[in-house]
Structures are given as C-alpha cells and as structure tokens.
C-alpha positions in Angstrom: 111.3 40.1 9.8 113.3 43.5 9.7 117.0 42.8 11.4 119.2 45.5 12.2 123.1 45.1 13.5 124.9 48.1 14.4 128.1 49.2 16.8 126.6 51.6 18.7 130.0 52.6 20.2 130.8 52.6 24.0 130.2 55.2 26.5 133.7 55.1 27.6 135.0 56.7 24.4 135.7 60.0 25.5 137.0 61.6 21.4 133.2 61.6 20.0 129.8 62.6 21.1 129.0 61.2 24.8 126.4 58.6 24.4 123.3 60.9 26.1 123.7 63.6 22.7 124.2 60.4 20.9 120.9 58.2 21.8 118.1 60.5 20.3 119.5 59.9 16.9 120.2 56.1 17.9 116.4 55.9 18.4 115.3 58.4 15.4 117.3 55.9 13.4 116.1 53.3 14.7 112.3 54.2 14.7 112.6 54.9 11.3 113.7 51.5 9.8 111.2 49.6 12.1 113.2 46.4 12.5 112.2 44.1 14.8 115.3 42.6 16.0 118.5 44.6 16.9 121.8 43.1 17.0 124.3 45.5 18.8 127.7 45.8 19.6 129.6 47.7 22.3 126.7 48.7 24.2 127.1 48.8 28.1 123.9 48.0 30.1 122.9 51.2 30.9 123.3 52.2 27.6 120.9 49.5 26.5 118.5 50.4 29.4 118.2 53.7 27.5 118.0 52.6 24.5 115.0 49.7 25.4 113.5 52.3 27.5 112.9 55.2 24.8 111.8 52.9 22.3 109.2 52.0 24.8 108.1 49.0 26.5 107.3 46.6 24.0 111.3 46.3 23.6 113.8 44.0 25.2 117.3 43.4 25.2 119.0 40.3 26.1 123.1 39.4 26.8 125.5 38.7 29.0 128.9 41.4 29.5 131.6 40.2 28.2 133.7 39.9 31.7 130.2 38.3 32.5 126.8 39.3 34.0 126.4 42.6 33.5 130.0 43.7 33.3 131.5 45.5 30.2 130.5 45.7 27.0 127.7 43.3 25.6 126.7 41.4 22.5 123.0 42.6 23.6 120.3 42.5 21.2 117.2 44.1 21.2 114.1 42.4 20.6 110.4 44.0 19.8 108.4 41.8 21.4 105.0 42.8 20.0 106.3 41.1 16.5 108.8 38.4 18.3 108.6 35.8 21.2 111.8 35.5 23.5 111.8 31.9 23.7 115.0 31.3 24.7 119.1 33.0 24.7 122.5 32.7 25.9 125.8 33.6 25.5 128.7 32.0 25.0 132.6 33.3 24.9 134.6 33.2 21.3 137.6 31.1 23.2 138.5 27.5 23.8 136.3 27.7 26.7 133.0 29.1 25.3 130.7 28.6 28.6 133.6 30.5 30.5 132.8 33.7 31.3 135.8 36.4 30.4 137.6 33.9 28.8 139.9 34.3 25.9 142.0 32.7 23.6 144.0 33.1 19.9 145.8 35.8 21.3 142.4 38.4 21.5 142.9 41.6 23.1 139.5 41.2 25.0 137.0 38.6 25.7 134.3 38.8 23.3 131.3 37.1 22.9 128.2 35.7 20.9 124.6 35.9 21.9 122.3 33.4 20.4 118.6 34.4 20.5 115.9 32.2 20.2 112.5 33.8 19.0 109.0 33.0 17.5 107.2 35.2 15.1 104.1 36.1 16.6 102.2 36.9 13.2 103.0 33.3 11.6 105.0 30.9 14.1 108.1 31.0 12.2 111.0 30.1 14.7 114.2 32.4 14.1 117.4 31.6 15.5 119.3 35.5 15.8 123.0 35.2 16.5 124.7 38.1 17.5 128.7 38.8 17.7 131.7 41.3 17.9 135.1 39.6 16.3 138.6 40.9 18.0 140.0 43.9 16.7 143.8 42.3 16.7 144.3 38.7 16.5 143.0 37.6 12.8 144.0 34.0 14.6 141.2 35.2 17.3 138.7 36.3 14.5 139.0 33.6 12.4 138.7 30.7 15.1 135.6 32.8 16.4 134.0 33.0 13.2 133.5 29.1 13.7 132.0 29.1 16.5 129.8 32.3 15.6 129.4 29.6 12.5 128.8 26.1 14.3 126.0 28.2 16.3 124.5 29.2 13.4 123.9 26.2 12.1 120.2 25.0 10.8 117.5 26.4 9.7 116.4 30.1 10.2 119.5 31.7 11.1 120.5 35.1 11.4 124.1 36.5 12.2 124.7 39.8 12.6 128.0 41.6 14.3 131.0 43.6 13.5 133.3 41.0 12.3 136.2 43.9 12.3 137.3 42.4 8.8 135.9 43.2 5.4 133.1 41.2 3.7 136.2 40.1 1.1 135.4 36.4 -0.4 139.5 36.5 -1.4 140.4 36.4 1.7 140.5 32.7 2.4 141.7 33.1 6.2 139.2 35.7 7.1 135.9 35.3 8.7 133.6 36.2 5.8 135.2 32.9 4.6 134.4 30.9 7.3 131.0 31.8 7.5 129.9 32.0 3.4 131.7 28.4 3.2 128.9 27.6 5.5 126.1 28.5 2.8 125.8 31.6 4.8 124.5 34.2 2.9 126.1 38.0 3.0 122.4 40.1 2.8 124.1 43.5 1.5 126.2 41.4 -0.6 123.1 40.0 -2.9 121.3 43.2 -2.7 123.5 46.6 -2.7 126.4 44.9 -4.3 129.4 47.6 -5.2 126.6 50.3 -4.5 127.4 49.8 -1.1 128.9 52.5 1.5 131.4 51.4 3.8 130.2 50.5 7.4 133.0 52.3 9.7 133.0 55.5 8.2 134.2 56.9 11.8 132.6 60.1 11.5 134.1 60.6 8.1 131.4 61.2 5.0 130.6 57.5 3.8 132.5 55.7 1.2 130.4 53.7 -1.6 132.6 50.8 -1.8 134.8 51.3 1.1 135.1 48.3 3.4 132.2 46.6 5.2 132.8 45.3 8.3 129.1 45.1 9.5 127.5 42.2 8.4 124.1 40.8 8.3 124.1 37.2 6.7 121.1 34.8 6.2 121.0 30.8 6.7 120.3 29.5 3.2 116.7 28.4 3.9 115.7 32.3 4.2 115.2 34.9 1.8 116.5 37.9 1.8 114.3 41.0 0.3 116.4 43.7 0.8 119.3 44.9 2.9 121.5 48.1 3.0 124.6 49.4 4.9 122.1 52.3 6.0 124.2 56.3 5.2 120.7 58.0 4.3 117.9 58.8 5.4 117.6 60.7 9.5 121.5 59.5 9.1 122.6 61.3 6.3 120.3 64.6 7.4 122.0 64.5 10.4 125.6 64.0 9.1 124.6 66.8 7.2 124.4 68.8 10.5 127.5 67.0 12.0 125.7 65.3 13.6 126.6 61.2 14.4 125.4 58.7 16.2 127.7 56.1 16.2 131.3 55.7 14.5 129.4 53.0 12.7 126.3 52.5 10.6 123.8 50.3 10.9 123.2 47.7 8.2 119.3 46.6 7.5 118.0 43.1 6.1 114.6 41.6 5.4 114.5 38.4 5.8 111.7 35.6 5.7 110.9 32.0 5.0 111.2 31.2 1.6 
C-alpha cells in the first residue's frame, strides 16, 4: 500500500498561488506517485471536492472540519477505493475533550484534529488502520499532549500516521512529538529509508533543502514494513519548481508499506 501525507495549503492564503492554478499540479503529482491512501492537511471541503473529483470517481475523501461538520479546515484523507475498502472513520479533537467538536486545549491557537480511517485491502484482506493529523503551530504543550492521543489511536497492529506535526523529526528532542510517537515503536518511514539524503518538507516555495527540517511525517506501526519512502522534491515537482511553479508550501512525503 502506497501512502501519501501532504499539506496541501488553504484556499484562504491569499500570498501564494490561489488553490484553482494550484490543483492541476496537486493531481499531476499526485497521479504520478499512485498512492492509494492520502493523508492531507489544511484542505477545506471544496477544495477536497476538487481534488476527489479530478482524480475521478474511484476516490473518496473522509473527515470532519475542525470547528465540526464541514466547517474549516480538515484532517481529510483521500482514499482510492478500487485498491481499499472504507470500513469505518472518525474524528476526534487533539484536546481534553476529544469527541468535542471545536474543542481545544494546552494553549493551541486552533482546534485541530485527527482522523482515524479504517480500511481493507481489496487485493489481500489486509486491514489498515490510517491515522491522519495536523499538530498546533504554537503551543509545543498543545503538540506534545496531541502527539499522545494521535499515539494512543495508533495503537495495534497495521497502523499508519501521517500529518504535519509542525516540529522536526528530531529524536533529541525529548519533549517533542517525534518523541512521543517513536517511544511508541513507531517507526519514522523517511527516517529508515532517505536518512540525511533527505530534503526538508516546508520548503515554502524556497528551492528544497537536503537536510533541512522535516516536519511531514509518515510513520509505520512496527508490525509493517516499510519498502521505501521519500520527502518527494523531484520528479513533476521539481520540473515544475523549475518553472516557478508550486503546488503547495509543502511537499508531500511517500511510503510503502506492507505486512511483514
């Protein structure tokens, strides 16, 4: 199974590209890594509609907004079904309160969310549990207290998390959420894989940095192997850099994972 996370940046940011010049290269991108799940961040529902809608039908998304229902940005994640079965998904708030919709807590500047996604691969039966997230920007009280509960849902077998944790994938920092979640047995996909030959994941329309903080994570339960993964800077991405061309102040980050 291919999984993909990527900030796809909101359509209220009014510095960069509006999100209509923005979505053909989302899709290009995207249609060129064939994942088959899509954890995103920062996507409004119409932007998602767009996005499901020109990948065509066989894709989904599911989430909640993170003032609830479809309000506000979303924890969304896309879902091919041809290759995986929906069984089941909800989301819960990173706060004291986690079935609260809009609620905060640890000082966050926004409510933010997780979206767990239940799904069955349709070529062997495998069950996958996808966990999706978007850490606060501010509070490092906020991040790390939602790492746990990004962490505790997590938990068992066949676990995928994937999000902008808005902290770098630094094991030395004991406080941090790439703590939190590795002390779990967690495994860090780019991590194992790229290594130092990694580019940074928030370039923010700048020209990538090999080594340069990632904040974009995809991390494995222990039970699953990991084939491959990349913070992806190449490719239709780095042709269309090339151009000036961006589709998101983030790149996406790419894992293969299966049973072991």
């Amino acid at each position: 199974m291919r999984v993909v996370s990527w900030n796809l940046l909101t359509d209220t940011a009014t510095d960069p590209p509006p999100w209509a010049e923005r979505l053909p290269l989302v899709v290009a991108v995207l249609t060129d890594l064939a994942p088959h799940a899509v954890g995103t961040q920062e996507g409004s529902v119409a932007m998602l509609d767009d996005l499901a809608e020109a990948l065509g039908e066989r894709w989904v998304w599911v989430g909640e907004g993170r003032c609830g229902g479809r309000d506000d940005e979303l924890t969304a994640v896309l879902v091919d079904t041809d290759r995986l079965e929906v069984r089941a998904w909800r989301t819960r708030w990173l706060s004291p309160t986690p079935e609260v919709p809009a609620s905060t807590g640890w000082e966050a500047a926004f409510p933010r969310t997780l979206t767990e996604v239940h799904v069955r691969d349709r070529r062997d039966g495998t069950a996958y549990l996808l966990v999706n997230t978007h850490l606060d920007h501010v509070s490092g009280q906020a991040r790390r207290e939602g790492a746990r509960l990004v962490a505790a849902a997590a938990a068992g077998r066949g676990a995928v998390v994937t999000g902008d944790f808005n902290a770098p994938a630094d094991p030395a920092d004991a406080a941090g959420p790439y703590a939190v979640l590795t002390a779990t047995g967690l495994v860090d996909a780019v991590a194992v894989h790229d290594g130092d030959r990694s580019a940074g994941s928030f370039p923010a329309f700048a020209a990538p940095v090999v080594g340069a903080e990632r904040i974009d994570w995809v991390l494995a339960s222990p039970d699953l192997e990991v084939s491959a993964a990349r913070v992806v800077a190449d490719g239709v991405l780095g042709a269309a850099a090339a151009r000036g061309q961006h589709a998101s102040d983030h790149l996406p980050v790419v894992a293969d994972v299966s049973t072991r």
